[in-house]
Phi, psi and omega in degrees: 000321177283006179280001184246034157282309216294163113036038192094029191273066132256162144301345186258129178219105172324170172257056162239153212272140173271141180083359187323291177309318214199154192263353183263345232219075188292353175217074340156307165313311192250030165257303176294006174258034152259023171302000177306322173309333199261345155251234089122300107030289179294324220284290197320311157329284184308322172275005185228013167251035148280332185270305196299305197320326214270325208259300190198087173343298151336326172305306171316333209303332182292332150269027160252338172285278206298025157253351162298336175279342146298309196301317185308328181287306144328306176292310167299293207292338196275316204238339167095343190294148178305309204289341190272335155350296184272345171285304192327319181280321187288328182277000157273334177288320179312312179296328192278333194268306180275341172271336173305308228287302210246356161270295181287146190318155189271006190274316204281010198282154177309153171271016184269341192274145184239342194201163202277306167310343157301280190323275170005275157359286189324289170293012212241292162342274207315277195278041175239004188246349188282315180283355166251349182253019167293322160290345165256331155230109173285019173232036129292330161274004137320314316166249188325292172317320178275011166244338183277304142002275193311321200290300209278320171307318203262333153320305187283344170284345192272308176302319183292353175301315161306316211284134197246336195299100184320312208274304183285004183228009150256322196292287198328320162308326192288300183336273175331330192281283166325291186312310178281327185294300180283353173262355156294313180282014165245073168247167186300345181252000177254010214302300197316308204288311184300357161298312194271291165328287203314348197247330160316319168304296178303311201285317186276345132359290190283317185333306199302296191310325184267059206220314183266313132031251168012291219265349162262324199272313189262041190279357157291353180280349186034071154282149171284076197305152163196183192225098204255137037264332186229126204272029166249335145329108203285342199219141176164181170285086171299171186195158179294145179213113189266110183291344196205112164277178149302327172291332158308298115017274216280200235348336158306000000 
């Protein structure tokens, strides 16, 4: 049982030469690029909870699991180990799961499912038997990650189809670029710098969903885009901006 603690018991080994830096530290690179997770994580919390506050708390969850998929990557990358392996993967499925869970639409929901707390439920299931039966066969949680991914990718292409709004349809474009851009960059000697994408990639990514999101479940909030630190600025952390609450509506 402790060999899959130790040292290099994965299979898996980038081509960045190991132990180069440090004698604690087996990918040295690609262990300090996921510190990103751990600023890029708060900010996007801070900047996206007027929109939680407003829609689902729950909304948060999905940047406090990335700042779990640093730490875990970070860990893997550090020791080479089966277990940080099998975390590493699963806390992407966590993520992907929980943006499945609060996110996707309620038009596209199955027709046995009636409500979103259904739904949730649903996805809860799938990956908590996905995630456990990963320890016994890891290439299951490939399998689940690419069905959760591709589902939620071919949603957001059937809604921007709709989409008349110039401004959500440059994130969307930046989005398609970023996405194409770090999958190009995905070779083994580049993993760090795709660290740092892939959490760029997500922030604008999720911005959209929950952007569209918004404007179905909550559209009295008249959400909005903006671009922090300066929304004139063509490249940033997008985020949500509600010109109208409930609290508006009832003073109305």
């Amino acid at each position: 049982m402790a060999e899959v603690f130790s040292y290099e018991s994965s299979e898996i080994d980038w081509c960045e030469d190991n132990y180069k830096h440090s004698e604690h530290v087996v990918e040295y690179f690609n262990t300090m690029s996921n510190f990103v997770f751990f600023i890029i994580s708060p900010i996007m919390l801070y900047l996206l909870h007027p929109y939680a506050k407003e829609r689902n708390l729950a909304i948060h969850l999905v940047w406090i699991m990335m700042i779990f998929v640093g730490l875990f990557s970070a860990y893997f990358h550090m020791t080479l180990s089966f277990v940080g392996q099998m975390l590493d993967e699963l806390s992407i499925l966590w993520v992907l799961a929980v943006g499945y869970a609060v996110w996707f639409p309620r038009k596209f929901f199955p027709s046995f499912v009636k409500d979103r707390s259904t739904f949730s439920r649903l996805v809860l299931v799938i990956t908590i038997i996905s995630s456990v039966s990963s320890f016994v066969k890891p290439t299951v949680n490939a399998y689940v990650l690419n069905c959760f991914g591709l589902h939620l990718l071919y949603t957001l292409f059937l809604e921007m189809r709709c989409c008349t709004d110039q401004k959500v349809l440059r994130l969307a474009k930046l989005d398609r670029f970023g996405c194409s851009f770090w999958q190009q960059l995905n070779f083994c000697y580049l993993h760090s710098i795709w660290h740092i994408l892939i959490v760029v990639a997500v922030a604008y990514g999720s911005t959209l969903i929950a952007y569209l999101d918004a404007s179905y479940e909550i559209p009295y909030s008249l959400p909005g885009l903006q671009y922090w630190p300066c929304d004139k600025w063509a490249v940033g952390l997008p985020h949500i901006v509600l010109k109208g609450t409930t609290k508006t509506l009832k003073r109305c």
